[in-house]
N, C-alpha and C positions, 0 to 999 in steps of 0.2 A: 789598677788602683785597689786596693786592699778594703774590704771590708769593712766598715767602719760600725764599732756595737756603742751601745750607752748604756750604762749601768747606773739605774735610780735604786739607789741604797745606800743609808745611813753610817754602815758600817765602814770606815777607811780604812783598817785594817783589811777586810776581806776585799774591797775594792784593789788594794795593791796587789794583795795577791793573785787575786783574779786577772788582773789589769797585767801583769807577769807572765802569766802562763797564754791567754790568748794574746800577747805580743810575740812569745817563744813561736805561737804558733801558727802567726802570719797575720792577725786580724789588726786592727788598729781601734781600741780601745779610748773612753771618757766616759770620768762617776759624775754624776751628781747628787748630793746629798741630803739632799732634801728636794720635795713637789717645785718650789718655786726655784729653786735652780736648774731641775728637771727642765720646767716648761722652756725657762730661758734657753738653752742646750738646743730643746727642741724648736725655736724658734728659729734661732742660728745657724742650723746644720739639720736635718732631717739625717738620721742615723738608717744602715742599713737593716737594725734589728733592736728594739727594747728589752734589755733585761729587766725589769719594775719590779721591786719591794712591794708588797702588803701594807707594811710597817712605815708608816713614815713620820719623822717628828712632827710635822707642818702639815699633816691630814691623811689619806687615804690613797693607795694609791688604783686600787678598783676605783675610785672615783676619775682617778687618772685616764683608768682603762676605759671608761666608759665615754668620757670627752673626745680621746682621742678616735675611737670607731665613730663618733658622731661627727667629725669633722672631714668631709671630702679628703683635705690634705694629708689628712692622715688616717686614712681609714684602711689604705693594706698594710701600715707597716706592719709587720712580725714583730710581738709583741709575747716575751714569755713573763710566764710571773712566777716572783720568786717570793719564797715567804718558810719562816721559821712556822707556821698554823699549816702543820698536813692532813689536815682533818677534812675526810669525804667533801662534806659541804663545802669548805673553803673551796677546794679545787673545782669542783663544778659552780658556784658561783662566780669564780672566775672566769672558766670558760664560757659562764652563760653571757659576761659584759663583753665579752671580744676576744679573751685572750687567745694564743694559739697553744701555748703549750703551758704546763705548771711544774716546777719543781719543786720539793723541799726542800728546806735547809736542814742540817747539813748535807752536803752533796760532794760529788767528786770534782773537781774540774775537769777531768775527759766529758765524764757524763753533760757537763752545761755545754761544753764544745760540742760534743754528737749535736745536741738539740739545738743549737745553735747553726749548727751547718744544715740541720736537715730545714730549720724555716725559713735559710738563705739560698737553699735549691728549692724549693717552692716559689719563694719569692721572685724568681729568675722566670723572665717568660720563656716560653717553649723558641725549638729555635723553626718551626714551618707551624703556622694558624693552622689548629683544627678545629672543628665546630661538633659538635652534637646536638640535632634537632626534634624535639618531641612536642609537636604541634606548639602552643605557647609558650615551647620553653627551648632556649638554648642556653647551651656551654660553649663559652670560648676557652678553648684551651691553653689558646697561645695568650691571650691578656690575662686570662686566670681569674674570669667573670664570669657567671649565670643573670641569662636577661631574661626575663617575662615579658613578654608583649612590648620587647625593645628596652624594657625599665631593668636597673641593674638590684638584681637582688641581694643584701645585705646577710653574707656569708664570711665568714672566718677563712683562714689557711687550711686549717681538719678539715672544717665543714664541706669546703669546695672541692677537697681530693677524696673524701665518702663520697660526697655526691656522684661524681666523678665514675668515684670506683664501680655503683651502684647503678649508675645511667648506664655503663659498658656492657654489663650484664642484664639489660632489661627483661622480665617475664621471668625472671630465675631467683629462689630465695638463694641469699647468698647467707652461710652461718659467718660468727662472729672472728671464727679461727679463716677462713674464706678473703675479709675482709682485711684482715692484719696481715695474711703472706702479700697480697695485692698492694699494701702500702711499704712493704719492705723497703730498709733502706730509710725512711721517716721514720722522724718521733713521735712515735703512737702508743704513748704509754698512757696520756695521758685523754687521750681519743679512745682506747680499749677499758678507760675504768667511767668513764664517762659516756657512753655510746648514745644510749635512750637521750640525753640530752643535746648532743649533736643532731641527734636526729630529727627528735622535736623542733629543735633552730631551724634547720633545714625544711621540712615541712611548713612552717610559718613565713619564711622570707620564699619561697616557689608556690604555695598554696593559698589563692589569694578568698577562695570561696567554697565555704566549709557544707553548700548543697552538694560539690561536684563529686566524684569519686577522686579519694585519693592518691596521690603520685604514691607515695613513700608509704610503704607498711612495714607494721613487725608482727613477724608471725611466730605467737608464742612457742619457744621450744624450739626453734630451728634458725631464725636471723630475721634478715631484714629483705624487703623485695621491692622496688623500683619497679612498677606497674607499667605496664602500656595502658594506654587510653585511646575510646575510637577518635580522638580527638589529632591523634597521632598519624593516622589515616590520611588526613589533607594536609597538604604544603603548608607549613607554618609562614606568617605574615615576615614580608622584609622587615628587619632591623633598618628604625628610621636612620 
């Protein structure tokens, strides 16, 4: 079965052509054009991937973004946001509500296809479960979850494959250029202008108690480091 995207954007012209070229290119493609037709779409069909406007006549669609990670049902979709506003803050404000990836307009459509493909091989589980265990904390690899103490921590697509990347290499800072060869292959463009902010996410959804010592550090000047703790030392508790 073909891939199926949904394009929340106002624009029918750019929707056709969009809607053209990821057909040429095997995906199976639906606009909506406005939030409430949006929702409708999303009610009817859970799409494999959201491409979401900024801009929308009928409200916001960060507001969109932020509904949707609050809702169980829809809380892994891969969700990129698209928006005519390139401006730093925009894009990290997006990533900060859920998004996984950001693009501006105007763009190429290879370019929305790479990043399009890269959050629909993320979104794919692994094909053999791997676990990563750091005293109260695991990684499932194969569902593409981080659990605390059994509880599922509230991560992004980016967030989960830093994390990831970061858990692999524990007790080693890893630099910024380190981090990006290791995500090869993904779209991490918008992970590499945003970093501190992923980070920070990731710290607050795994870090439940600001006495402990830190999982997750940045060490000024050289990257970021994924800490062992003695807490690492004993058998982490079964996942109920």
């Amino acid at each position: 079965m073909k891939p199926r995207i949904l394009l929340l954007d106002d624009d029918a012209r750019l929707g056709s052509l969009v809607g053209d070229y990821l057909r040429a290119m095997g995906l199976d493609f639906d606009q909506a054009l406005s939030l409430a037709a949006g929702r409708v779409a999303l009610a009817r069909q859970q799409p494999d991937a959201l491409v979401l406007d900024i801009m929308l006549p009928d409200g916001d669609g960060l507001d969109l973004c932020r509904q949707l990670r609050a809702d169980p049902r829809t809380a892994a979709l891969p969700v990129l946001m698209l928006s005519a506003r390139g401006e730093s803050t925009d894009r990290i404000v997006g990533l900060e509500l859920g998004a996984d990836d950001y693009l501006a307009k105007p763009f190429e459509p290879r370019e929305l296809l790479a990043r399009i493909k890269a959050l629909l091989r993320r979104s794919q589980p692994g094909a053999a479960p791997e676990l990563l265990r750091f005293g109260r904390l695991e990684l499932d690899l194969g569902a593409r979850v981080a659990l605390r103490d059994g509880q599922r921590c509230d991560l992004t697509g980016h967030q989960f494959d830093l994390l990831v990347v970061l858990a692999r290499h524990a007790g080693r800072v890893l630099s910024r250029e380190q981090i990006m060869d290791s995500l090869k292959g993904q779209s991490v463009e918008a992970l590499d202008r945003s970093i501190d902010v992923h980070v920070s996410r990731i710290r607050a959804a795994i870090e439940d108690d600001p006495r402990q010592p830190r999982r997750l550090l940045t060490v000024r000047g050289s990257g970021y480091l994924f800490a062992r703790l003695q807490e690492d030392a004993a058998p982490a508790a079964p996942s109920p």
